[in-house]
N, C-alpha and C positions, 0 to 999 in steps of 0.2 A: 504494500500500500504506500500511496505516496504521501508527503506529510499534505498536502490540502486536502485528500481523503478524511484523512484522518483529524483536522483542524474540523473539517467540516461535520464528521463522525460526531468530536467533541461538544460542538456546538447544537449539536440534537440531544445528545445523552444527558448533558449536564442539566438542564431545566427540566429534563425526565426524573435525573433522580433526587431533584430536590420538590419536586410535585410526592412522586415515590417519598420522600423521608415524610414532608409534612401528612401525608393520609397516614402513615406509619404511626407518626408520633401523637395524633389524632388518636388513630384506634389504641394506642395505649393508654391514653391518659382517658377516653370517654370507654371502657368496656363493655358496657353493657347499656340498653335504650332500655326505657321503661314507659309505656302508651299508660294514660290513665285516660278512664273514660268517663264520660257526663256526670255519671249517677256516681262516681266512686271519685274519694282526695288523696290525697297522696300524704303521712306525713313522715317530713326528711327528718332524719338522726343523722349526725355530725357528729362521730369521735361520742358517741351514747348519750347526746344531748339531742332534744328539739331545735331544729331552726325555726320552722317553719309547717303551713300548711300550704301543698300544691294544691290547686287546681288541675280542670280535665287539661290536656293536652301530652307531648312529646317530651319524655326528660332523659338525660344521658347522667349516668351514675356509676361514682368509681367505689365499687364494691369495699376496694381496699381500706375508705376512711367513710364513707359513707351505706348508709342505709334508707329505702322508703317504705315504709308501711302502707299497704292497701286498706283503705277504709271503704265499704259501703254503705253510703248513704239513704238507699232507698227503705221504705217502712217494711218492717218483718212482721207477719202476722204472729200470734203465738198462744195458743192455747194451755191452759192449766186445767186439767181435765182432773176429778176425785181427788183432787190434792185435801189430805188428811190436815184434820188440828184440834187443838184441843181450848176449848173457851175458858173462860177465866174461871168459871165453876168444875172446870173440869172433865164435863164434860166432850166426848166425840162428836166428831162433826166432816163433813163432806163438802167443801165446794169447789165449783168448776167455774172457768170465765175464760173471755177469749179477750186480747188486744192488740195494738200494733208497736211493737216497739221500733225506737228508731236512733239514730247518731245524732245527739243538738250540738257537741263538740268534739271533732276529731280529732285533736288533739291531744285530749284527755284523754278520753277514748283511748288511744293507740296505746299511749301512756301505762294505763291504766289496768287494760284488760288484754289477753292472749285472744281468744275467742270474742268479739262485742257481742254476737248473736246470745252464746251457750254460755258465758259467765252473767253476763246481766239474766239472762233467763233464771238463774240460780239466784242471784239475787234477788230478783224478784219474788220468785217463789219462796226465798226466806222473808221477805218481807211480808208474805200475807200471812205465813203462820206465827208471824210476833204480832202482828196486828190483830187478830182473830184472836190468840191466845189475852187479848188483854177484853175482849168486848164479853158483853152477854148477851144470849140470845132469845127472845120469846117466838111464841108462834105467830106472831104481829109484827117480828122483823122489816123496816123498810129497803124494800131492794134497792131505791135510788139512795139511800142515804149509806147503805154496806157499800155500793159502787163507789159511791164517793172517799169514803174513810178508804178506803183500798185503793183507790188511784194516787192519793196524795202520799200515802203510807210507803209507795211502790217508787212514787216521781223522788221523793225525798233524800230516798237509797240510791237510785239511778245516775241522780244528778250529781252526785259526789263522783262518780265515773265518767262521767261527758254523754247519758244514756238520756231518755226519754220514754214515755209510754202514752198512746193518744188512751182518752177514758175506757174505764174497764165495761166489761158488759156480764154482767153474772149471770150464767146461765142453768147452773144448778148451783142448792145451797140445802143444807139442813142437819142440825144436830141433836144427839140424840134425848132420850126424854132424862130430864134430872133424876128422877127415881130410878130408875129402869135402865141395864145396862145395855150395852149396845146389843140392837138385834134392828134386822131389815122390821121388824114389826113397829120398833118404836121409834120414829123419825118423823120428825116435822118437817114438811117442806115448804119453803118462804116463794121462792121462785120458780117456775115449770117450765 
């Protein structure tokens, strides 16, 4: 080869391989792409700290010092079906309800819970047998006023976790008769 071959060789290759280093040194420093989408945030940990909370779109994340936690924000239904308690006389007792729970802070949330759906759910569910365990119950029970004591009972837990719950809806309810130990025989029922 003669050297203008090879000057001219040069003068292709070099702007090649500095095109080649920069996508190089790109794909090092961004590893990995992470899409979030509408209904779901995004939140970043930096070195096991919060920064921030993304939004839907396109993020590039270097695994090495950083992390994003997927949050979904859309309402989860969640039923509590024969969930067991015991009233403040002591008495047994049965109720059931269904609601939506949902994310009011992602942040928190991420923070706070492994699971958002299955640990809130649990708390939940312990909030209404401390709640129950403190009431008493006649066969005159008002459905909307147990919905209510039970919603706020449930929001109050929640909210210390970045959680939410839209109003309860009771759908079965009743405990057993004060003299009389439990049997399907002795049971009042408030709601049907």
């Amino acid at each position: 080869m003669t050297p203008e071959t090879l000057n001219a060789a040069a003068s292709i290759i070099a702007p090649l391989l500095i095109v080649l280093a920069v996508v190089v040194s790109r794909r090092a420093r961004f590893r990995k792409r992470i899409v979030i989408t509408d209904f779901r945030r995004g939140v970043r940990f930096v070195g096991g700290v919060c920064t921030g909370v993304l939004e839907a779109g396109n993020y590039g994340v270097d695994p090495r010092k950083e992390q994003i936690n997927i949050v979904d924000m859309r309402p989860q239904p969640i039923l509590m079906e024969r969930l067991g308690f015991q009233d403040a006389l002591q008495r047994q007792g049965l109720i059931s309800l269904g609601t939506e729970l949902f994310v009011r802070d992602p942040k928190l949330a991420a923070g706070a819970l492994r699971d958002e759906v299955k640990d809130a759910y649990i708390l939940a569910r312990d909030a209404v047998r401390t709640a129950m365990s403190t009431q008493i119950f006649a066969d005159s029970t008002d459905a909307a006023g147990l919905s209510q004591t039970l919603t706020t009972a449930i929001r109050a837990v929640l909210l210390k976790v970045g959680m939410d719950i839209s109003d309860i809806e009771v759908t079965e309810f009743w405990t057993s008769a004060p003299s009389k130990q439990y049997s399907p025989d002795s049971v009042s029922t408030v709601v049907q």
